[in-house]
C-alpha positions as CSV (number, residue, x, y, z in Angstrom):
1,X,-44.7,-6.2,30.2
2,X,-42.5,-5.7,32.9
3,X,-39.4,-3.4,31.8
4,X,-37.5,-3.7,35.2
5,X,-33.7,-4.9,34.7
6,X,-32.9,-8.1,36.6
7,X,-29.9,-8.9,37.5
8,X,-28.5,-12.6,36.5
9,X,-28.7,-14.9,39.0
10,X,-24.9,-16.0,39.9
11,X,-24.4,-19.8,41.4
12,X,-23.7,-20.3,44.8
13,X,-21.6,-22.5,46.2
14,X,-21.4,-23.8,50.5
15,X,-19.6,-25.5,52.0
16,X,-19.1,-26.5,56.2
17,X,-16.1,-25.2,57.8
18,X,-14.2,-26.6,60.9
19,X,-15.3,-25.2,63.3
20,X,-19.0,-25.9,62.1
21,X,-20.5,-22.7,60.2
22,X,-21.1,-22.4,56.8
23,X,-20.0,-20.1,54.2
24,X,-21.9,-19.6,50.9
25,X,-20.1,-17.9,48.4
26,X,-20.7,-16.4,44.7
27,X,-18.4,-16.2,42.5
28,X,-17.8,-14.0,39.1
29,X,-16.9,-15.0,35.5
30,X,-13.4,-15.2,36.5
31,X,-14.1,-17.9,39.4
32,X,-13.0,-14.7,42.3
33,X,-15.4,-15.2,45.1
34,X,-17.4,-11.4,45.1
35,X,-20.0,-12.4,47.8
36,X,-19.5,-15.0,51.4
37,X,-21.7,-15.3,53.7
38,X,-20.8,-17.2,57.2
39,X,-23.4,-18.8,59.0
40,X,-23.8,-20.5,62.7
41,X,-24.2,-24.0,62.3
42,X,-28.2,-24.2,62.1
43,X,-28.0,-21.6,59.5
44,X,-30.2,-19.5,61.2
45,X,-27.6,-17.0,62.0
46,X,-25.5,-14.8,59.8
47,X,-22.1,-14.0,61.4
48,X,-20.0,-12.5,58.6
49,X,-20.7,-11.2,55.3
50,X,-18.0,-9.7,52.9
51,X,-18.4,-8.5,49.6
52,X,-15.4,-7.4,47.1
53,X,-12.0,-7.9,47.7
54,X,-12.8,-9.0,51.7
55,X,-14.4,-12.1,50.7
56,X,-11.6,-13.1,48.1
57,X,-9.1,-12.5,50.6
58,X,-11.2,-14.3,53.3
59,X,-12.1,-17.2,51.3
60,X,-11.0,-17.0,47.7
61,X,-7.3,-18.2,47.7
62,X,-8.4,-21.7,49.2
63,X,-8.1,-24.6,47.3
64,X,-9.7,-27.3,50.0
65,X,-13.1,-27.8,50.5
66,X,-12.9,-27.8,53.9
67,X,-11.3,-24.6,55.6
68,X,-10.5,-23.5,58.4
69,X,-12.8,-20.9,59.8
70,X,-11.0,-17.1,59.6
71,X,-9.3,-16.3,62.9
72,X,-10.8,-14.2,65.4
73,X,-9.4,-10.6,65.6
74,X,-6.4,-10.5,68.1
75,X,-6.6,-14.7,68.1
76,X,-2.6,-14.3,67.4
77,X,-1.7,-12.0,69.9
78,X,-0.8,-13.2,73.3
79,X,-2.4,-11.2,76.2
């Protein structure tokens, strides 16, 4: 028998932002998104990936289904 602990499997959930990627997140038993990943738009690529408090403050306070994508670091500072 195999005595190795597995780890419960948690649903994920995607959805396309608008610029294109997508983000795949997880969420714990209180509905607070633990795990997002952001892909391109093939989904070949993985651009961002947050865990913990990053990925609920990224993408856990939205009620929409479609977001917008995060900004881009500096995208509100004029240069």
């Amino acid at each position: 028998m195999d005595e190795r602990r597995v780890r419960p499997r948690r649903l994920r959930h995607g959805r396309r932002l608008t610029d294109g990627t997508v983000v795949i997140t997880s969420h714990d038993d209180d509905g607070r998104i633990i795990h997002a990943i952001r892909y391109d738009e093939s989904m070949e690529d993985v651009l961002e990936e947050l865990e913990g408090e990053a990925a609920e403050a990224a993408y856990g306070s939205r009620g929409s289904e479609e977001i917008d994508s995060p900004a881009e670091p500096g995208a509100d500072e004029l240069g």
